[in-house]
Z-matrix of the N, CA and C atoms (Angstrom, degrees):
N
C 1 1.444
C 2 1.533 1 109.26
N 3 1.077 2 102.75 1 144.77
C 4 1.751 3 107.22 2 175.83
C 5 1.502 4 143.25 3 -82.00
N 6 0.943 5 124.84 4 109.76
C 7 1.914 6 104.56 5 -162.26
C 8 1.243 7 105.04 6 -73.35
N 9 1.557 8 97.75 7 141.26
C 10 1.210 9 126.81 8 164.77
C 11 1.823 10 118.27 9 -26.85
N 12 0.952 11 127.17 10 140.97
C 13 1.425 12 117.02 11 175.46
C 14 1.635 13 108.58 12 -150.98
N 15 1.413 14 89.79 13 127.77
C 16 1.727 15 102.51 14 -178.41
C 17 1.652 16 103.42 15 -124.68
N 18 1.402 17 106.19 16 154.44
C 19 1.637 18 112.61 17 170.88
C 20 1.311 19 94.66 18 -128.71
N 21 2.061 20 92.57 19 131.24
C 22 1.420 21 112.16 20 166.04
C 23 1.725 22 99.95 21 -71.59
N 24 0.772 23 123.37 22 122.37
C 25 1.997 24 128.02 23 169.87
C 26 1.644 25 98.85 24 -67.11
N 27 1.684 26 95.22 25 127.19
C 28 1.195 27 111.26 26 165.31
C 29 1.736 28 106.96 27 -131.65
N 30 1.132 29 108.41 28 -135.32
C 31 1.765 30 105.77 29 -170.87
C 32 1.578 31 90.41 30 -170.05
N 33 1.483 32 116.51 31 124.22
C 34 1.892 33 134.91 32 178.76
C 35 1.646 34 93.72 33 -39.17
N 36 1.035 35 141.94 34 -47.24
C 37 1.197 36 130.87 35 -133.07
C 38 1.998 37 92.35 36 -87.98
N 39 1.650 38 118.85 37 -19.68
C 40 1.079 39 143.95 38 -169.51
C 41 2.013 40 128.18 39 -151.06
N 42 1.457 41 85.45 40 47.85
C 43 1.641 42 100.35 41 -157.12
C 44 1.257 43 96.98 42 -63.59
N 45 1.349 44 131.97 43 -12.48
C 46 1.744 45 110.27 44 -169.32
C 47 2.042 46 111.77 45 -97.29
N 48 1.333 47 109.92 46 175.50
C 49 1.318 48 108.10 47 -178.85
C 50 1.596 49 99.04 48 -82.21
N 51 1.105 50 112.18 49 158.11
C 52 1.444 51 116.80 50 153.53
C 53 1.476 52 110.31 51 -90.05
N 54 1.324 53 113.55 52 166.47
C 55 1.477 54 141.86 53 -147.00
C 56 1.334 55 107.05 54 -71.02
N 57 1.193 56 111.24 55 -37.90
C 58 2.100 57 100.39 56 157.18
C 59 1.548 58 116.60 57 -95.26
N 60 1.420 59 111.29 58 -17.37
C 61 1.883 60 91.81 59 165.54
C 62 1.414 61 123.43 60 -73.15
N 63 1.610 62 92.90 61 -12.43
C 64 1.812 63 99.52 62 175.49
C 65 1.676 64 108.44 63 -69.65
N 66 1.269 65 136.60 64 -5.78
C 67 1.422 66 137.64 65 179.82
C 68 1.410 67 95.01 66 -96.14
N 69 1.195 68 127.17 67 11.63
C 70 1.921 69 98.65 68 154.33
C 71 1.265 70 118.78 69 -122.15
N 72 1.352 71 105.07 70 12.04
C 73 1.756 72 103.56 71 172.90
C 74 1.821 73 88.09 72 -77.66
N 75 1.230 74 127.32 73 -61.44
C 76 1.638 75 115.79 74 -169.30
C 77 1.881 76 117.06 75 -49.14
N 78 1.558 77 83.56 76 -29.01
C 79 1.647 78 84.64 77 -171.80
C 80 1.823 79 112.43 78 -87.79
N 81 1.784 80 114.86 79 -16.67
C 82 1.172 81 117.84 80 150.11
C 83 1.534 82 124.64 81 -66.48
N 84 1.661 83 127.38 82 -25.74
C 85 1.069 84 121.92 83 -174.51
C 86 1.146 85 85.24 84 -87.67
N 87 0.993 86 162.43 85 -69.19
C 88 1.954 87 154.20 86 -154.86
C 89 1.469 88 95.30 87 -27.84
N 90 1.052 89 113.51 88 -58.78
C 91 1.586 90 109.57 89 -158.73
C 92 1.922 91 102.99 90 -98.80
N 93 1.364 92 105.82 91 11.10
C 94 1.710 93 84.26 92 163.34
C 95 1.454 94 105.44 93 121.33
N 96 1.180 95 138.98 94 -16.95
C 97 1.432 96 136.26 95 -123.22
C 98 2.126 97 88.90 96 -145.10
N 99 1.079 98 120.05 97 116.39
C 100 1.607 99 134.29 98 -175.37
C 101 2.008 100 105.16 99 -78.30
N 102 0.941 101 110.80 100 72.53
C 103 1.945 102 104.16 101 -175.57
C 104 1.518 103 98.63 102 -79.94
N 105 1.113 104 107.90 103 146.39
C 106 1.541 105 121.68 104 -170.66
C 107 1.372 106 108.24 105 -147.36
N 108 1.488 107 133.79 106 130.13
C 109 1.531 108 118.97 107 164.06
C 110 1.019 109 114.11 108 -106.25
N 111 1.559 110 89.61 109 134.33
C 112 1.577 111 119.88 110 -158.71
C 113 2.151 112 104.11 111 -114.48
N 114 1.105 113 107.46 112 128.93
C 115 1.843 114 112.99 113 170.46
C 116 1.630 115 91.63 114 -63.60
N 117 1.463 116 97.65 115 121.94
C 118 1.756 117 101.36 116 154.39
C 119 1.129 118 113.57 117 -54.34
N 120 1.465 119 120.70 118 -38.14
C 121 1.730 120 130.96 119 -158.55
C 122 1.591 121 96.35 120 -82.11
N 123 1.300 122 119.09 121 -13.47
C 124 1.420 123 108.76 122 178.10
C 125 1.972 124 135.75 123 -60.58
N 126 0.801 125 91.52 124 146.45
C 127 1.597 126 79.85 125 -177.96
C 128 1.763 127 102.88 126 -89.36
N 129 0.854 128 118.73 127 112.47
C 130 1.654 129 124.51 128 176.18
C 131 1.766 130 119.39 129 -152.52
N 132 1.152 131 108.58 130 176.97
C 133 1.689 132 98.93 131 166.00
C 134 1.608 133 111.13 132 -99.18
N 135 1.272 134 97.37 133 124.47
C 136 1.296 135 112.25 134 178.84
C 137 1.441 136 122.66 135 -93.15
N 138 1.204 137 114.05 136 10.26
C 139 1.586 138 113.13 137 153.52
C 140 1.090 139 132.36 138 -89.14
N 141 1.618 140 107.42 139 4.57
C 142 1.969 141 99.92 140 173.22
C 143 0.846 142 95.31 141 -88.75
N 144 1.638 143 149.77 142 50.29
C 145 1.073 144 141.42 143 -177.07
C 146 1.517 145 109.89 144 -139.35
N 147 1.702 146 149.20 145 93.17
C 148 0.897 147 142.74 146 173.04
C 149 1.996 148 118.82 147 -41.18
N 150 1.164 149 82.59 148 -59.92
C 151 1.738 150 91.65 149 169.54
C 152 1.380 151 113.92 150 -138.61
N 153 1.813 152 90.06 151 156.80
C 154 1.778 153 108.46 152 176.20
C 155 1.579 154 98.72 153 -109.72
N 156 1.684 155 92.97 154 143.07
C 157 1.643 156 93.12 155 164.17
C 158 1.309 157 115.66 156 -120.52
N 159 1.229 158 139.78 157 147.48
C 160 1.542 159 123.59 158 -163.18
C 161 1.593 160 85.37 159 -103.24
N 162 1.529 161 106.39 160 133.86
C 163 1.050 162 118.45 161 158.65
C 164 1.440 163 137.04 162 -107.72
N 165 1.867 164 97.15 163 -75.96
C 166 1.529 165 108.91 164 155.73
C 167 1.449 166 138.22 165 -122.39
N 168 0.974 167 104.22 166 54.29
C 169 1.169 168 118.59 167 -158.88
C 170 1.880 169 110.38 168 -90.24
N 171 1.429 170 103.36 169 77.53
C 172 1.329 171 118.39 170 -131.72
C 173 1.782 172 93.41 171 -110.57
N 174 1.313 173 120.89 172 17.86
C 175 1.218 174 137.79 173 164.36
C 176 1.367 175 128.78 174 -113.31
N 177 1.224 176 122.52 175 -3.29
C 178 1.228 177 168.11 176 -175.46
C 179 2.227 178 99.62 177 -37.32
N 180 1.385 179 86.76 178 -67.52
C 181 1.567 180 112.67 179 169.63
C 182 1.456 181 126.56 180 -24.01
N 183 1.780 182 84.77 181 -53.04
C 184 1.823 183 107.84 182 -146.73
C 185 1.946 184 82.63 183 -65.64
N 186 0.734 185 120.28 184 -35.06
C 187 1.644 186 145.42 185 -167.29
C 188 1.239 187 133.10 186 -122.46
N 189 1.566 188 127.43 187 36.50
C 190 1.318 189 137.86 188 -155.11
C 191 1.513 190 105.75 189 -62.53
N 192 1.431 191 123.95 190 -45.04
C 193 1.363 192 114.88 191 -174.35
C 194 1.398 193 135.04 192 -76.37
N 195 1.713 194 102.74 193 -7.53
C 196 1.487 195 115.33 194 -162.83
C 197 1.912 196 69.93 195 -109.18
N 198 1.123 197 134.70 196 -26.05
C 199 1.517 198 111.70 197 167.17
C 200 1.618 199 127.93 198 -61.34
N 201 1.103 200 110.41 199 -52.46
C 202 1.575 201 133.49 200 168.00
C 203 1.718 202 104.01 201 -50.12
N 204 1.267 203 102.44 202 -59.09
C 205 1.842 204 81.65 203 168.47
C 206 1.218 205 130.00 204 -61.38
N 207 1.275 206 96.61 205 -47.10
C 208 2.230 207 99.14 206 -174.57
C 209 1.583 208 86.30 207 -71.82
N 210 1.068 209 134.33 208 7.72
C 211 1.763 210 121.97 209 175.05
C 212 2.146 211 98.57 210 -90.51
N 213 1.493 212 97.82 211 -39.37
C 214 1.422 213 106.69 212 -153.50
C 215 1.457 214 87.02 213 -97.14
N 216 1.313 215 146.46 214 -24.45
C 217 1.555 216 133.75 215 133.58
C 218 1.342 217 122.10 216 -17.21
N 219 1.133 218 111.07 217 -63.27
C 220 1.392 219 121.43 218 -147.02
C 221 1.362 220 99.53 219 -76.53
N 222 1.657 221 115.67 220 -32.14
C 223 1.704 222 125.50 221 -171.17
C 224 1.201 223 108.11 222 -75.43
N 225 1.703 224 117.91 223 -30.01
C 226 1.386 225 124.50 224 -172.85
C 227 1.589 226 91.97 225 -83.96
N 228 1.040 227 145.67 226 -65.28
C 229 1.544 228 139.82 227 168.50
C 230 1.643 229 105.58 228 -10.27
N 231 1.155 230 130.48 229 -71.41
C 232 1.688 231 151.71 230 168.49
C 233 1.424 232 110.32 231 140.11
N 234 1.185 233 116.05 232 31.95
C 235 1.268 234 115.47 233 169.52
C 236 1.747 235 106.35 234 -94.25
N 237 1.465 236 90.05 235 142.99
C 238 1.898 237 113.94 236 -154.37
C 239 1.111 238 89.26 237 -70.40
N 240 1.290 239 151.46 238 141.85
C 241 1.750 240 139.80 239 154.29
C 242 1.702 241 117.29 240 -111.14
């Protein structure tokens, strides 16, 4: 069976979690579920991913509409956001 896989949303310019978002990848693996932070801005496949969680995605602004789409992509794909 496959684990579950979610991306905490971050942004390339600042791809890692900070020091308390890093306490829910352990507390997502307890119960089953692989959390990883992932750059929205990244180019990757975004369907191994059941759900996105927005975290820091703190570039978001510079580019609001090309965010809102790759957001409203990703929902039409069926990934949970």
């Amino acid at each position: 069976m496959t684990k579950e896989k979610i991306a905490l949303l971050t942004y390339k310019a600042e791809p890692l979690l900070t020091d308390s978002e890093q306490l829910l990848v352990p507390a997502f693996t307890e119960i089953g579920i692989e959390a990883t932070a992932t750059p929205w801005d990244d180019d990757l496949d975004w369907t191994q991913f059941s759900t996105i969680i927005v975290r820091a995605c703190w570039n978001y602004h510079l580019n609001k509409d090309k965010f809102i789409n790759w957001l409203e992509d990703r929902a039409v794909s069926g990934i949970k956001i």
